[in-house]
C-alpha positions, -999 to +999 in steps of 0.1 A: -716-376+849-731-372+813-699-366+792-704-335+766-699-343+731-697-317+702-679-316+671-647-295+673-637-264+658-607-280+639-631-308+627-657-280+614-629-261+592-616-293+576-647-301+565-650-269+549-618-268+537-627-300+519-657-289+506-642-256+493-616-281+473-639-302+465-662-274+446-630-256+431-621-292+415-651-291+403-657-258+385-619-264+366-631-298+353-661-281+343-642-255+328-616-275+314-641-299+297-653-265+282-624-256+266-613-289+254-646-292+236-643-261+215-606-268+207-615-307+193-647-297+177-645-292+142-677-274+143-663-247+161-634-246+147-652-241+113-673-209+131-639-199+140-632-192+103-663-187+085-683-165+108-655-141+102-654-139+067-690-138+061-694-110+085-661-089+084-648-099+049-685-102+031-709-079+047-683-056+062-665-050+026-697-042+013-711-017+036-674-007+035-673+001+000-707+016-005-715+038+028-680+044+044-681+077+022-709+090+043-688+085+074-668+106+098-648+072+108-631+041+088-660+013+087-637-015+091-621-011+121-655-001+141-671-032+127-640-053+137-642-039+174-680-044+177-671-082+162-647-087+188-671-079+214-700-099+198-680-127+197-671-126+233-707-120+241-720-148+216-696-173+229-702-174+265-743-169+259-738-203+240-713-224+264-743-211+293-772-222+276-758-254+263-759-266+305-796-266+300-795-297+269-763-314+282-779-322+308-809-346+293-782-364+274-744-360+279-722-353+308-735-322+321-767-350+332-736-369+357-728-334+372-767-329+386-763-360+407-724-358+420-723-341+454-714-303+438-734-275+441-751-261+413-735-231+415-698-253+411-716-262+374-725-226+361-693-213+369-672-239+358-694-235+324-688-198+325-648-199+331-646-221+302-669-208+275-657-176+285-622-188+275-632-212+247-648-178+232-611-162+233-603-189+203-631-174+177-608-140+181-582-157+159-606-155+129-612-122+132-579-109+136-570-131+109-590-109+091-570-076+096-541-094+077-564-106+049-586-072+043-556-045+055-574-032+076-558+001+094-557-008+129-529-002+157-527-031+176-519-023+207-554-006+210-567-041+195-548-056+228-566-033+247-602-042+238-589-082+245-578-073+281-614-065+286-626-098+270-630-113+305-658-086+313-676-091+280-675-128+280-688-125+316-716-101+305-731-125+276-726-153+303-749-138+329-772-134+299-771-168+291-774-178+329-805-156+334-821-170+304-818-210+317-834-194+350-866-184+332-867-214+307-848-249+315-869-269+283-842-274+257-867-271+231-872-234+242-836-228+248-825-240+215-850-219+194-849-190+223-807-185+221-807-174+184-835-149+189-807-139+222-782-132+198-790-117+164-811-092+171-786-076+197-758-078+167-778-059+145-797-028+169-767-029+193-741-013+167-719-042+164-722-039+123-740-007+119-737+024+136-772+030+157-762+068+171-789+082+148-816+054+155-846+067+167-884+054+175-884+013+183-853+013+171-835+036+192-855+026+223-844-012+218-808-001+207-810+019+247-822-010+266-805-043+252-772-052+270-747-056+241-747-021+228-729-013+262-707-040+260-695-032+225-693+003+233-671-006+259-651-019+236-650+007+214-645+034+246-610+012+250-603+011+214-610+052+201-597+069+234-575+097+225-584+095+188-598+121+167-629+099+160-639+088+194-668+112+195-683+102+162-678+062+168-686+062+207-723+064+223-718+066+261-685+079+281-668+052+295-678+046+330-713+050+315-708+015+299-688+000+327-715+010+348-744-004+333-724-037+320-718-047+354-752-035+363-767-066+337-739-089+350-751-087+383-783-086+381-786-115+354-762-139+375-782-130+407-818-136+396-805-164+371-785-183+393-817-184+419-838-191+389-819-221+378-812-234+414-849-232+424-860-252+392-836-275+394-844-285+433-877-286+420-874-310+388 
């Protein structure tokens, strides 16, 4: 008689089970490394500071003092809300794209041959840049303190519970962008023209509610004007200004934030998978 061999049920779960561990190991070290890169870096710990004060305290003051009068709000803290959000966004777009030149010549390069998935990697780079993004906030509270600004904190607290949503949102930006380009050259001239452009027509420093033409058409279809106006949804609910300093009702912006985030980390993920099996 022939005997029957198969693998056993019990066998078939372990090995899962040690896969599973072996990819959640993974995406914390990833993540980990992530956040202990931005806490020793004295670059970023330098961005932490400056970008603050050259935005809030030098550019904000100014359009402060010379067009707040023609305002139905105080400038300072709807700039400072739409800076929060920015920096969330900004931080995660970075710590996404960076995967892309890593990987010709530092760690990241190790990670593409050890027997993880590729989805273990992004991830893991997400969760940490995500989180390494929450340390550029201490600027820019900082900055309430130095400037005065009138601002109620606990509504400040409630724009950073929803930093995980807005890091996540400039993440799956960043992912979808190393799915259509994975040449660091690109990436490294591409991420800047990501990011300032959105600061500027998304209303992070100056209100875009009466922006009309190309410039209201781009200020409708770009992803961080929903994700700042998220933030400011959270921060002006209840207050007699909410109507002048808000575009969309809340759900509105939920909505259509995790609309991007979805569709971003769906077709960039497959993106940056296919090219890499292909390299």
């Amino acid at each position: 008689m022939t005997a029957i061999t198969g693998t056993r049920p019990g066998a078939v779960a372990g090995t899962r089970r040690s896969t599973m561990a072996r990819e959640a190991n993974a995406t914390f070290a990833i993540a980990w490394r992530e956040i202990l890169r931005a806490v020793k870096s004295p670059v970023s710990i330098a961005v932490t500071v400056i970008f603050p004060i050259l935005f809030i305290g030098i550019l904000g003051g100014s359009i402060d003092q010379n067009l707040s009068g023609a305002m139905s709000f105080a400038y300072l803290p709807y700039m400072l809300i739409g800076m929060v959000a920015n920096a969330m966004y900004q931080g995660t777009i970075g710590g996404a794209t960076s995967l892309v030149e890593e990987r010709e010549n530092d760690f990241t390069a190790e990670l593409f041959v050890a027997p993880i998935s590729r989805y273990a990697v992004l991830v893991g780079k997400l969760i940490g840049a995500g989180i390494a993004a929450m340390f550029s906030l201490v600027g820019i509270v900082a900055m309430i303190f130095v400037m005065q600004i009138p601002m109620d904190f606990a509504d400040l607290l409630r724009v950073i519970a929803i930093a995980p949503i807005l890091a996540l949102a400039g993440g799956a930006l960043g992912v979808f962008f190393i799915g259509l380009t994975q040449d660091p050259k690109v990436v490294a001239v591409g991420v800047p023209l990501l990011i300032f452009p959105q600061i500027f027509l998304s209303g992070a420093l100056i209100p875009v509610a009466a922006s009309t033409g190309i410039l209201g058409i781009l200020a409708k279809v770009i992803p961080m004007t929903y994700s700042i106006d998220l933030a400011r949804n959270i921060f002006y609910w209840g207050k007699p200004e909410y109507g002048a300093a808000v575009l969309n009702p809340p759900m509105v912006d939920l909505a259509v934030t995790v609309g991007f985030i979805l569709v971003f980390v769906i077709v960039g993920t497959y993106l940056f998978v296919r090219a890499d099996r292909n390299r």
